[in-house]
C-alpha positions as CSV (number, residue, x, y, z in Angstrom):
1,X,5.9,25.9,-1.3
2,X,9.1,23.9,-2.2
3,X,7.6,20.6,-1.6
4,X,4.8,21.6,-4.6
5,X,8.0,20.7,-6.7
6,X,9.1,17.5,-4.9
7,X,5.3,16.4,-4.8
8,X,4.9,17.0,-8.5
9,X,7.7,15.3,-9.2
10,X,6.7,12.1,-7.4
11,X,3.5,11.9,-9.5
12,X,5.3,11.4,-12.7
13,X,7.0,9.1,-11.3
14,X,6.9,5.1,-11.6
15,X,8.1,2.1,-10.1
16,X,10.3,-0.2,-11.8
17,X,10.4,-3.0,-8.7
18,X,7.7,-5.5,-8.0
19,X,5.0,-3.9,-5.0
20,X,3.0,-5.2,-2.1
21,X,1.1,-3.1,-0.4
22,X,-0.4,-3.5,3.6
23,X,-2.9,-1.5,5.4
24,X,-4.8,-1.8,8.5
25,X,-8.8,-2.8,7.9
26,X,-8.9,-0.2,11.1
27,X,-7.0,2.5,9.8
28,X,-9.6,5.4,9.0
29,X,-8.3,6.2,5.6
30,X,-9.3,3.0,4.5
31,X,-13.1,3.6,4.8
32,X,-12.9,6.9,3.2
33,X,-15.8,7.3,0.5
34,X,-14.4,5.3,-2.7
35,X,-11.2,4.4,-1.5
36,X,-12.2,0.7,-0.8
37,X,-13.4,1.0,-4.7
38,X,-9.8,2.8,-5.8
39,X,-7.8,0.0,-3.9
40,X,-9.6,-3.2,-4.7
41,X,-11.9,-2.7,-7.7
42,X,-9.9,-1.3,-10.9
43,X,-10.6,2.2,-8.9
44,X,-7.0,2.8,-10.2
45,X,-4.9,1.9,-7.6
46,X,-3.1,-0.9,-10.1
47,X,-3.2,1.7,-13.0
48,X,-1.1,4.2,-10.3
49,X,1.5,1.7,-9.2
50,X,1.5,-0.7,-12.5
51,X,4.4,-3.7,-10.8
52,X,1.5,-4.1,-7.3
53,X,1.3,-7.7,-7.0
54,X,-1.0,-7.8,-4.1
55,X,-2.9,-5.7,-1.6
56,X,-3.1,-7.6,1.7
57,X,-5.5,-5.7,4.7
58,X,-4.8,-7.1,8.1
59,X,-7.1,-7.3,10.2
60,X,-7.4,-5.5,13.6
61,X,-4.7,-2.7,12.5
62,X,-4.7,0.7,11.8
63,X,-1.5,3.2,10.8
64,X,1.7,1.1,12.8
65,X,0.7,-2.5,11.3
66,X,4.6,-3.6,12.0
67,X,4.2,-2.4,15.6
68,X,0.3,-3.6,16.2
69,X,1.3,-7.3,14.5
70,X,5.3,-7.8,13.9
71,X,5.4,-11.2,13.7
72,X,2.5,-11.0,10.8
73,X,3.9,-8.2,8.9
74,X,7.1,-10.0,8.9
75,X,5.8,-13.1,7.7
76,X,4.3,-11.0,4.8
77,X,7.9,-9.7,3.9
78,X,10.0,-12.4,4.7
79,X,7.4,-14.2,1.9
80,X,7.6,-11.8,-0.3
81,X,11.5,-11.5,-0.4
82,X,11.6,-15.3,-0.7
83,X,10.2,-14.9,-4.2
84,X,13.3,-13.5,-5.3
């Protein structure tokens, strides 16, 4: 029960700093019924997190993308950083 108040405490809150977000094409959560639709297609995923930038799925990955691909997943960061 006294995580109900850290939890709802989260969902009020927003992020200030730019986002980029990875998941795994294999990772089961992503083929949940409308979640493809909340990510990709105004579902309200950019609404929820209003600085994302971009939503990269990798392919052949699932929950440990930086252990199943390192050297991708860095590339994806070290680019990102290199904006700033």
């Amino acid at each position: 029960m006294q995580n109900m108040g850290a939890v709802s405490s989260m969902d009020r809150s927003t992020s200030e700093s730019a986002n980029k977000v990875h998941i795994g094409r294999s990772r089961p959560v992503y083929h949940f019924p409308g979640m493809k639709e909340y990510i990709h297609n105004d579902g309200g995923f950019k609404r929820d997190v209003p600085s994302l930038q971009e939503v990269i799925v990798m392919e052949g990955v699932a929950h440990y993308i930086n252990q199943e691909k390192p050297q991708e997943i860095n590339s994806h960061i070290h680019q990102f950083f290199h904006k700033f």
